[in-house]
TIPANU-659169 format. One record per residue (C-alpha): x, y, z; residue in one letter. Coordinates in steps of 0.001 Angstrom, whole numbers, plus 500000, padded with zeros to 6 digits. Layout:
XYZA/...
This chain:
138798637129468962X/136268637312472355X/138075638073475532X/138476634220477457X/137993634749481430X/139511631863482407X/139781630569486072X/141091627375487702X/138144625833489113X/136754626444485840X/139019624935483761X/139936621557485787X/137800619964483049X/139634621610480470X/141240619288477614X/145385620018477435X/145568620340473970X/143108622698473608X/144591624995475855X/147758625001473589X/145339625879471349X/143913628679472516X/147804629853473732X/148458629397470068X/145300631265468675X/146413634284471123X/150043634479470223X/149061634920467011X/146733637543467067X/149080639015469315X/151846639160466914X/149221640496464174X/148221643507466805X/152006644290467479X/153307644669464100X/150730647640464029X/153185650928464603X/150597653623465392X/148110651653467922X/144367652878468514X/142577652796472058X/141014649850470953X/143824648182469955X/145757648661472921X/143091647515475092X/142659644448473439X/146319643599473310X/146305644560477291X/143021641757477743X/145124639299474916X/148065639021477012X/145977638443480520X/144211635925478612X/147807634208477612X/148602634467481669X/145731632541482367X/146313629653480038X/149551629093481213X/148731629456484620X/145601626731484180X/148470624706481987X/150872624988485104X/147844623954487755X/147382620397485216X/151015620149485900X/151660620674489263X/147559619469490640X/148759617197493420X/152019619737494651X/151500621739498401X/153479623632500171X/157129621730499842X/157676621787503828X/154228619143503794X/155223617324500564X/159159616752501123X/160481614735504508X/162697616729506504X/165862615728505669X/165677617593501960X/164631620638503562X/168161621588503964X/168808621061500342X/166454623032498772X/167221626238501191X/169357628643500899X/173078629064503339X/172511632243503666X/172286633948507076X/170122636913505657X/167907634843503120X/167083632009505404X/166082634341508094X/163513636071505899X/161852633353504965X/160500632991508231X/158419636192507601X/156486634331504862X/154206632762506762X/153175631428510371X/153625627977508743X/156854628611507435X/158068630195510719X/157134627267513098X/158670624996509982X/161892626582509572X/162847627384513522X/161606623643514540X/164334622316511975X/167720622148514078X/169918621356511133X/168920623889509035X/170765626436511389X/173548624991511736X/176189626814510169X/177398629491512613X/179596632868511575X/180966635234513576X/182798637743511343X/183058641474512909X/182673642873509397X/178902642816510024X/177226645190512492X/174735642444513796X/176956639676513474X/176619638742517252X/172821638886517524X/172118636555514195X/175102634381515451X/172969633660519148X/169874633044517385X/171537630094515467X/173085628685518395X/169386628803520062X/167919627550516873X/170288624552516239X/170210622800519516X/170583619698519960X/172404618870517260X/176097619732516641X/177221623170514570X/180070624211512150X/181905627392513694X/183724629942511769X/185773632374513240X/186570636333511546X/187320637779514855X/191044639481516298X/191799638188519977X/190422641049521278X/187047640490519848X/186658636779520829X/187873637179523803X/184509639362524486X/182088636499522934X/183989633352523935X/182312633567527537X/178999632954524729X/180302629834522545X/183115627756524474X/179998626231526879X/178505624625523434X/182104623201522505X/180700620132523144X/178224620417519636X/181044621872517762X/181828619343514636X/183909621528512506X/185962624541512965X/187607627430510807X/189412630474512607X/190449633287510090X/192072635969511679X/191297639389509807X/194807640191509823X/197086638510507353X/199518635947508604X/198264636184511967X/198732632437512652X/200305632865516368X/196767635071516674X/194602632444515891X/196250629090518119X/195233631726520857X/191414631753519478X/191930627807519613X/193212627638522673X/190078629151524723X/188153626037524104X/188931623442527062X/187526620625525029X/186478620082521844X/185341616103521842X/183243615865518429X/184997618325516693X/185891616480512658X/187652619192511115X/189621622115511651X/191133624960509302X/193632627538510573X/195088630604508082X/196827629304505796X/200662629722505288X/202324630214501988X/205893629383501648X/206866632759500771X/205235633989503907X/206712631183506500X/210549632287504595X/210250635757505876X/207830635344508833X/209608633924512418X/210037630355512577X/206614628553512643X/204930628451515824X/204930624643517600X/201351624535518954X/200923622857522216X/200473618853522270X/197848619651524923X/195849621308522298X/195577618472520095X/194604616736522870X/191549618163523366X/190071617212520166X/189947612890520332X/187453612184517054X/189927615041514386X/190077613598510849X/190911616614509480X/193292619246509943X/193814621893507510X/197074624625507954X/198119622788511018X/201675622706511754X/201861618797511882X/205406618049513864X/206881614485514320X/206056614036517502X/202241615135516816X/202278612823514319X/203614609904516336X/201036610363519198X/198434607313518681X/195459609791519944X/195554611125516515X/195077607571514736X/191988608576513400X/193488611530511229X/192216611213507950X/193906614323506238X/197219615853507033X/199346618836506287X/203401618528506124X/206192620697505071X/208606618572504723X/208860614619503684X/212212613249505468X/212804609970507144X/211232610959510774X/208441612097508821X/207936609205507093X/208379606221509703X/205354608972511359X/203004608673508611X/203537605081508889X/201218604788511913X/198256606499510536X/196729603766508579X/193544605799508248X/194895609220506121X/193670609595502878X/194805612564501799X/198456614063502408X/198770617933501427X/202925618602501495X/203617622462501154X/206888623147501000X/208234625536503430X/211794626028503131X/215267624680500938X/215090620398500830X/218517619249501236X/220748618650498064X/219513615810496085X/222249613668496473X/220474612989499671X/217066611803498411X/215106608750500047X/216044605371499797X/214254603021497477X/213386600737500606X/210730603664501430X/208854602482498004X/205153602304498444X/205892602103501948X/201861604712502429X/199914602564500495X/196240603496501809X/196878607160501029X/194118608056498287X/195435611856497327X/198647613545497009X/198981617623496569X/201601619237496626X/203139622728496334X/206867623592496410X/209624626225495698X/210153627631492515X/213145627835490078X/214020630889491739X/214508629145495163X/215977625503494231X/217093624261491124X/215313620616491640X/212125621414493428X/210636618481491743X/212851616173494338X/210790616496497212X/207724615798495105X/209324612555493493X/210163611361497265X/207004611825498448X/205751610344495236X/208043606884495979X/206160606434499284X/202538606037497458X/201077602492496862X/198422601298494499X/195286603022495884X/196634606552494812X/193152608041492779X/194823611582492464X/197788613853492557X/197638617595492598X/201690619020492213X/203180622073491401X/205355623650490364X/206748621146488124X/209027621623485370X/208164621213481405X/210583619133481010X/210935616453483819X/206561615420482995X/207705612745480530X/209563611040483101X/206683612169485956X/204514610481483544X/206586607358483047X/206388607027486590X/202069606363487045X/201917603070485880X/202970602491489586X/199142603284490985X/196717601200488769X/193598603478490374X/194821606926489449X/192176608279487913X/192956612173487744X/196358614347487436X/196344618377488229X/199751620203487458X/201088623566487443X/203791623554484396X/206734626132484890X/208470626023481415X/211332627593482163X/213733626429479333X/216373623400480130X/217642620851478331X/217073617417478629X/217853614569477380X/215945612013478773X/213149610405477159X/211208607479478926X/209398605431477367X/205937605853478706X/203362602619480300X/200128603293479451X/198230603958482908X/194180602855481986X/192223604245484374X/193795607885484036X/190469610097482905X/191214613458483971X/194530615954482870X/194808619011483935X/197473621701483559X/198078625650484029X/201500626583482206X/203306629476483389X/204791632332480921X/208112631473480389X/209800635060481534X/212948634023480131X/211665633473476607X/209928636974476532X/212736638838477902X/213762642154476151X/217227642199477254X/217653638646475338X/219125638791471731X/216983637241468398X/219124634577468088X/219244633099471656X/215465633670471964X/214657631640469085X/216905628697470241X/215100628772473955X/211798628616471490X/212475625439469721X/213704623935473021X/210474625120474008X/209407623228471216X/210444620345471657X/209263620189475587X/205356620881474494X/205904617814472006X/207691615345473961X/204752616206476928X/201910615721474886X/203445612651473236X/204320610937476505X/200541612323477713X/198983610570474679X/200691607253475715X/200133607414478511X/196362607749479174X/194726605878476215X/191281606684477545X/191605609815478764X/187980611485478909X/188808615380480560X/191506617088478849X/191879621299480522X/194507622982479445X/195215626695480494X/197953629120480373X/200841629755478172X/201428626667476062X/201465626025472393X/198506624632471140X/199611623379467952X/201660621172469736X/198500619979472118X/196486619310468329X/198696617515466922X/197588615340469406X/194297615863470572X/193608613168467994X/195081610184469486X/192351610883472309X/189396608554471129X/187451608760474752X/187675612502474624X/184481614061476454X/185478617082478391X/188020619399476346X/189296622989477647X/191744625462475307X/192299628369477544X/195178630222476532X/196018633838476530X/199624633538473666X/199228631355471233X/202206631124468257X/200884630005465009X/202817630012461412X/199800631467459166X/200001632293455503X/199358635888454621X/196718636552452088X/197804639997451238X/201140638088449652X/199616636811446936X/202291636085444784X/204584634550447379X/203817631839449962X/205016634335452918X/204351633138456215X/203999635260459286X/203917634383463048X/201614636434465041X/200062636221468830X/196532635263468609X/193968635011471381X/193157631231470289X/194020627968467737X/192321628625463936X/188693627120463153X/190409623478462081X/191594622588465758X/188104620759466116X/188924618393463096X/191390617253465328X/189376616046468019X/186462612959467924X/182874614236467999X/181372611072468947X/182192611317472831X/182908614918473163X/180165616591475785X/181840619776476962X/184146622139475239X/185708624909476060X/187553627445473884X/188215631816473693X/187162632329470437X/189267632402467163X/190382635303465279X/187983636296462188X/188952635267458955X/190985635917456506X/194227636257459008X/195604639363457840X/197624642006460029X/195082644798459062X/192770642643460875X/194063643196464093X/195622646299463858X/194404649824462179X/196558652370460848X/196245654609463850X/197596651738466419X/194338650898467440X/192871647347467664X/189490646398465870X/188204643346464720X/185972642401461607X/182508640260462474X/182198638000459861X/179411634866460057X/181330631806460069X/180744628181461874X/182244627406465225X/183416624177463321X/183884622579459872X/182167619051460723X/179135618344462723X/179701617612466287X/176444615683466783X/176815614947470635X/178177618167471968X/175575619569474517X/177615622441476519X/179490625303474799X/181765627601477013X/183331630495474743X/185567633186476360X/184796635899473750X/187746638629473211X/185934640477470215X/182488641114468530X/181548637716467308X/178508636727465178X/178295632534465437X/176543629985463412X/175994627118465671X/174345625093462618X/177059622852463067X/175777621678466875X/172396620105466364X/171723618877470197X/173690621948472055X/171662622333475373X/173697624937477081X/175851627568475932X/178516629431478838X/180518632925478407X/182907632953480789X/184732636759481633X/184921639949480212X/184338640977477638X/182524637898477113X/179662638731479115X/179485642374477710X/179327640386474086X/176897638479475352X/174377640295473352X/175672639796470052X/174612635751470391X/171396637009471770X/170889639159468405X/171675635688466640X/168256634401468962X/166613636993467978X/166812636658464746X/166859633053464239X/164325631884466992X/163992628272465676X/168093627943465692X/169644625158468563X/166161623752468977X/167578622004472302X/169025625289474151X/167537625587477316X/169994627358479113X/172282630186479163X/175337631067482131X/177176634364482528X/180164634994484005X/181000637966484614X/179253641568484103X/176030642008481799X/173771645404481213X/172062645343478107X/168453644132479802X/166796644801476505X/168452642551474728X/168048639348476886X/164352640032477731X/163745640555473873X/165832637188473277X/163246635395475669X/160314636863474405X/161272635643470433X/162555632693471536X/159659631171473681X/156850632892471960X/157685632935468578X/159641629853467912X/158573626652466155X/156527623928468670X/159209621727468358X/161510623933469527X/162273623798473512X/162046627654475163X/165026628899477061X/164308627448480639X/167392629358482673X/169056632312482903X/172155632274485570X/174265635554485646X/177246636646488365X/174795639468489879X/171821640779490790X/169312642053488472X/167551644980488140X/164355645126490044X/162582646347486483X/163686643254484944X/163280640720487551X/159577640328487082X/159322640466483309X/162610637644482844X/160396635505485712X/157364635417483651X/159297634622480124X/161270631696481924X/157834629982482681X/156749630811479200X/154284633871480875X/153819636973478702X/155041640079480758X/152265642602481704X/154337644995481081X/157003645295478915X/158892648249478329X/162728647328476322X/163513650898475987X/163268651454479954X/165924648761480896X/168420649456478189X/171496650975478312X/170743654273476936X/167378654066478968X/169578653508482133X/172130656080481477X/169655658780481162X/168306657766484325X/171514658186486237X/171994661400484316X/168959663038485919X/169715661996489115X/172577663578489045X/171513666800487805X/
């Protein structure tokens, strides 16, 4: 094949197609000149001219595409400039080196610069800090504060004259706990008249039990700041509260929800969102609210609250069900926690109250109690998002507790995961988002996962899981054995509908067949067998996103997921396993013809691997097939494989490609000499 110069004024009149074919042409000869182990002169020149040739086409394929496209500060208006650029100090401060164009662009953009930190941890803090307060007048700023006292005092003289542009306002003292520390920062600006929304450190309740009593900031303060909506770790008191220059509050922190505070939040028609944290013992709950407080907060759109533990009050969920009476029919969400296993069927009885509640967070202590309640549960329609993080239950792990009394705290256990997802089922008939994390049993959850027809979003992410599994070693008998797995066997996806499901979320399952000698080797240590088997036993013809949290070497067949579009690994060792479903690429190109996109979370090093996984898959795959068009990974990456993953991702061939260089063994003998 002759060497094609190809150049873009040359090829404007250039048909499309038969620049694929030419792309197509080179690839293969490529392929033809690479299988070749022991490579002549020749040879390797003319693979060297083959692959500019490739670079070419797409570039002249990438010029049809993108003809009409400038410079994106003359083809988009101004206000999506700040969209497409990055927050960072550093980054957006170096692109103003690009270019004189870029420089007068970028510095004649106000809003762009608007977001102004001060934190001492950084040498030059001050200096990049002055040049965004020259760079974003006229228009108003949002502040954040890393300083001690001491510091701001020395800077203040700099940034209380532009209170006046200051919209919103965070002050995070290094120090832990240092809330005293930073109502002194506040208290240096005279006036803050446009200022939205302030955050202060935030106290946990542990903290404000053993710290002093909590500092009662100055009503002069608030004062100072007419237009607040927001106020985030303020210490809101009743007074505060009742003041009418704060009518316009729109979001409000408590710790406590008695009478006084009550008949306060009455006045502020305009708060949408009530955050109640509790701070120290409620009183006993013989004396809980009346019922003539019912609903009596109607326009309040979100509830969240945190309170005390078991290990502080017996009934923390009191406070939560009194603050729970005062909500009204536009209630959209609730956010609670702690909240006992056993008191969510009547929690959940409770929500056919608020006819808009569309989404419920909870954090599940399952402490074992007995109960003997069981509501019967309204179905609440427009409920489309659970979710819930369950807490070990210490008490049903302890050593010190005997076989017999641990086993009865299990089936009350039991019994408290079934009656939950029962009610659950009941009660949200249409539920689309189901996450479930933590300590639970999932058996329990699939049992009635089922019952969920509108199912589209569905997270498993447990760490203990109890399953009763037959044995296959006891062939003669039908033993069954309870063991601790990392996740639910292969059939938990029979249990759920494919038709809606979207997203799904699950650690991966155990290899098969469950025997102990899987697990566990003679010599006490752990391995784990990689047979091929299918993430699922049906087809799930409308799932398009895949997160796994891998614990073990896994080899998947996807077969199963015809339209899969993107496929997540989410922590370690997940993202160290990463490799093994790149192998699978590898070797099947022409597998998941609709991936396009692959997300890592967490810490990756094998470089070969993924730059050989882009190379089969978006050279050497079918036409039909769509090439991997992102890569997105927790950190950097290596400045030797930056270049070569940029060209594969828009379907380039890399000049130079050297796999051995950027693996691990290639690495490791680089850090060896330097340390020699």
């Amino acid at each position: 094949m002759e060497h094609t110069n190809l150049d873009l004024e040359s090829s404007n009149n250039i048909p499309t197609n038969s620049l694929q074919i030419r792309r197509a042409l080179i690839l293969r000869e490529l392929e033809q000149l690479e299988r070749s182990e022991e490579k002549t002169l020749t040879e390797r020149d003319k693979i060297h001219r083959l692959k500019q040739s490739y670079n070419r086409l797409v570039n002249t394929k990438s010029e049809f595409d993108r003809r009409t496209c400038r410079d994106p500060f003359q083809v988009l208006p101004v206000e999506l400039w700040k969209d497409i650029l990055p927050t960072d100090v550093d980054e957006l401060l170096t692109l103003t080196l690009v270019s004189s164009l870029w420089f007068h662009s970028l510095t004649s953009m106000s809003v762009i610069w608007t977001n102004i930190v001060l934190d001492a941890r950084d040498d030059d803090y001050l200096s990049r800090a002055i040049t965004y307060l020259n760079l974003s007048r006229p228009v108003d700023f949002h502040l954040t504060i890393l300083l001690s006292p001491t510091q701001w005092e020395e800077v203040a003289p700099l940034f209380t004259p532009e209170s006046g542009r200051v919209r919103s306002l965070q002050i995070l003292v290094p120090e832990e706990g240092k809330f005293r520390e930073s109502l002194e920062i506040l208290d240096h600006f005279t006036v803050l008249p446009i200022l939205r929304r302030i955050i202060l450190p935030y106290r946990s309740w542990y903290s404000i039990l053993a710290d002093d009593p909590e500092p009662k900031p100055d009503p002069g303060m608030l004062e100072r700041m007419p237009s607040l909506v927001e106020a985030v770790g303020f210490p809101f008191t009743v007074p505060v509260l009742q003041d009418q220059v704060f009518s316009n509050l729109e979001t409000i922190n408590i710790r406590q929800m008695g009478l006084d505070v009550i008949r306060a939040l009455t006045g502020l028609h305009r708060v949408k969102r009530l955050f109640l944290s509790q701070s120290h013992q409620p009183p006993p709950p013989t004396d809980r609210l009346p019922t003539s407080v019912q609903a009596c907060l109607p326009w309040i759109c979100e509830l969240n609250y945190w309170g005390l533990t078991s290990d502080w009050y017996t009934q923390p969920v009191a406070v939560f069900e009194g603050a729970l009476l005062c909500m009204g029919e536009n209630l959209t969400r609730i956010s609670a926690g702690p909240i006992n296993l056993y008191q969510l069927p009547g929690l959940l009885a409770s929500l056919h109250r608020f006819p808009r509640l569309r989404e419920l967070q909870l954090d599940v202590d399952h402490e074992a109690q007995e109960s003997d309640a069981d509501p019967y549960p309204i179905p609440v329609p427009p409920l489309r998002k659970f979710q819930a993080l369950f807490r070990p239950p210490i008490s049903v792990y302890s050593e010190y507790m005997e076989e017999d009394a641990r086993e009865d705290k299990k089936s009350i256990q039991r019994i408290g995961f079934s009656r939950l997802f029962t009610s659950l089922s009941a009660t949200a008939p249409l539920l689309e988002e189901l996450h479930l994390a933590g300590d639970f049993l999932v058996d329990c959850a699939l049992e009635h996962t089922s019952k969920f027809h509108h199912l589209r979003s569905f997270t498993l992410n447990t760490n203990i899981v109890n399953f009763a599994l037959s044995d296959p070693s006891q062939s003669n008998t039908p033993h069954k054995q309870t063991w601790s797995l990392y996740a639910p066997p292969l059939e938990f996806l029979d249990h759920v509908h494919e038709e809606p499901l979207r997203y799904l979320e699950v650690p991966t399952w155990p290899p098969r067949p469950y025997t102990l000698s899987t697990f566990i080797s003679p010599y006490g240590e752990s391995y784990v067998a990689s047979p091929r088997y299918n993430l699922s036993t049906k087809r799930l013809s409308a799932l398009t996103t895949l997160a796994l949290r891998v614990n073990h070497p896994l080899m998947m067949d996807l077969t199963m997921l015809p339209v899969l579009n993107t496929i997540v690994l989410i922590g370690d060792p997940s993202a160290t396993l990463a490799s093994d479903f790149f192998e699978e690429v590898v070797l099947r190109p022409n597998k998941w013809p609709l991936l396009e996109h692959i997300i890592i979370r967490g810490d990756y090093m094998e470089w070969d691997i993924l730059l050989l996984m882009l190379q089969r898959r978006n050279f050497l795959a079918n036409s039909d097939v769509k090439p991997i068009k992102s890569v997105e990974l927790d950190g950097p990456l290596p400045y030797k494989v930056l270049q070569p993953m940029a060209q594969l991702l828009r379907s380039q061939y890399p000049e130079v490609l050297d796999l051995a260089s950027v693996s691990i063994q290639g690495i490791g003998d680089r850090m060896a000499d330097l340390e020699q």
